[in-house]
N, C-alpha and C positions, 0 to 999 in steps of 0.2 A: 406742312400742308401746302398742295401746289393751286394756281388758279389755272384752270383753261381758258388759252386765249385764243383765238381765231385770226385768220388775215382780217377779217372785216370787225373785230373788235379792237382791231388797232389802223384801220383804217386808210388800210395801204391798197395803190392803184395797181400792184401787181401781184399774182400771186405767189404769196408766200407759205414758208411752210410754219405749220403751227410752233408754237412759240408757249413753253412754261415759265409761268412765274411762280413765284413764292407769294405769300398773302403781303411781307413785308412792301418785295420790287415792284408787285401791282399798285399798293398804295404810293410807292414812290416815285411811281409814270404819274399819278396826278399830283403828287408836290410839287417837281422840279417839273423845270421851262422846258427843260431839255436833260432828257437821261441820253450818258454817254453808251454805247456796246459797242461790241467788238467790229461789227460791221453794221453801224452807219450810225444812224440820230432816232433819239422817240422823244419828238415833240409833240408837247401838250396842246390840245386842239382850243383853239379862240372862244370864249364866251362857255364854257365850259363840254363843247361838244369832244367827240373821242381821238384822245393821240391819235400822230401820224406817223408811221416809221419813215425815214428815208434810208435805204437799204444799199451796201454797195453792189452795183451790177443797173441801176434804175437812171433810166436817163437823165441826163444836165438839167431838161425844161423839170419834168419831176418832183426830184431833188429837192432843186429852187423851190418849185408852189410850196411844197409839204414845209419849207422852215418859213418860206414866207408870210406861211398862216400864221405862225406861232412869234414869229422875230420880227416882222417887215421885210421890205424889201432889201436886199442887197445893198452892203454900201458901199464898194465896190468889188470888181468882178477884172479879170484879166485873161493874162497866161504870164508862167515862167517858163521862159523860151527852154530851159535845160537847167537840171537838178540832180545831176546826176547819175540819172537815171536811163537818158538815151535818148528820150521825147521828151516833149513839151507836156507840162501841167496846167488845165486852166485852174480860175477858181473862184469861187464867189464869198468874197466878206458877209461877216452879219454882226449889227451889234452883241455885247456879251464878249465877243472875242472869237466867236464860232467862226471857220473857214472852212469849206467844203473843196477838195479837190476832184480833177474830171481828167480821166486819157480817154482819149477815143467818145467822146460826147457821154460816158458812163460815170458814176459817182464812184469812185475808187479809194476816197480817202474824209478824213475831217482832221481839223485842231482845235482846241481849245486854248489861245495863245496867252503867254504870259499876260497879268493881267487883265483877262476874260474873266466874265461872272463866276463868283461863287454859286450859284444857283444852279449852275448846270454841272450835274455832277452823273455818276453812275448808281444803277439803282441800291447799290451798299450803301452809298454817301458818299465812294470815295470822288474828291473834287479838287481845285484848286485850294489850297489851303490846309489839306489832310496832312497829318503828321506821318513818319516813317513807322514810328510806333503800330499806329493806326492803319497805317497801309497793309503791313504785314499782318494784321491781325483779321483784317476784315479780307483779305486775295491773300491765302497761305502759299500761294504756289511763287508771288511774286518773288521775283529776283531784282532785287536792290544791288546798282552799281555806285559803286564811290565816285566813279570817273576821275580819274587819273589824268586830267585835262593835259599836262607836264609831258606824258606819254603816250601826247596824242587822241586823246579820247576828249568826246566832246563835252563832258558835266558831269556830274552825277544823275542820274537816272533808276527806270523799274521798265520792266519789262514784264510781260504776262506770253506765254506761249500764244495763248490766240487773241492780247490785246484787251484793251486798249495800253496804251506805256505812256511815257511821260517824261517829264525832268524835275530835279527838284534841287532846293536852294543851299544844298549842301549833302554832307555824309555822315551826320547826326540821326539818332533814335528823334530828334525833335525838328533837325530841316524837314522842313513842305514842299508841298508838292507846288510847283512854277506855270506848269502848262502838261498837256495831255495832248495824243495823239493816238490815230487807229490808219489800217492802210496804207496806201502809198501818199505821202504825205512831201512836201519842201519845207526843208523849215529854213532855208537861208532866201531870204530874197534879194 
């Protein structure tokens, strides 16, 4: 059974396009602080009012309100001059472990860095601390790498075609998952 959801039942300042959940992923925008998607944040609104997406494409200031409702304020905020990538990444910390990235004044990315909350997870459950078992069971499309560190490659890792991916503490049916990402992301600072 799916729920219908609307931009103004999730409480976003830009128009979005309608969005289906399941009965399961709508209950679990009100469990978790923070459910992870593929593109951006749905944080749970303060005092029990309605989640906020932060979407990427939505600007910097945003972004910012919509987790700050939910997190606090930033604790801190920068740029990384070069990642990579060709420009410059800003970005604004948030307790939990939550990092939000920005090119061009837009929200382009997030992390969930190694030890970040278990509480912010995606609306499956998958989280920091999810098993490989469990990963694959719950995202069948996911591609589990060993990571071949020796050959150059950065860890063990999952990837999803359209995200969110991740890293995890090994190349076991029983390594977890370490941290989680979506978008254009730094992960070396």
């Amino acid at each position: 059974m799916k729920i219908f959801a609307t931009a103004a039942a999730i409480a976003c300042a830009i128009a979005l396009p309608t969005v289906f959940l399941s009965v399961a992923e709508a209950a679990m925008v009100k469990t978790f602080p923070v459910t992870l998607v593929a593109n951006g944040l749905i944080v749970a609104g303060p005092g029990g009012q309605a989640p906020q997406t932060a979407r990427f494409g939505m600007v910097r200031a945003a972004a910012i309100k919509i987790v700050s409702a939910g997190l606090g304020a930033p604790t801190k905020t920068g740029v990384y001059p070069e990642c990579g990538s060709g420009h410059a990444i800003g970005y604004a910390k948030f307790r939990g472990g939550i990092e939000l990235s920005f090119v061009g004044g837009e929200l382009v990315g997030w992390t969930l860095e190694d030890g970040g909350s278990q509480n912010y997870r995606m609306a499956n459950g998958v989280g920091i601390g999810t098993n490989v078992t469990t990963l694959q069971r719950l995202l069948p499309k996911v591609f589990v790498d060993p990571g071949n560190e020796e050959g150059g490659g950065l860890g063990p890792g999952f990837t999803l075609d359209d995200g969110p991916n991740g890293w995890l503490d090994g190349n076991k049916p029983t390594s977890k998952v370490t941290s989680m990402y979506s978008g254009e992301t730094c992960i070396v600072e």
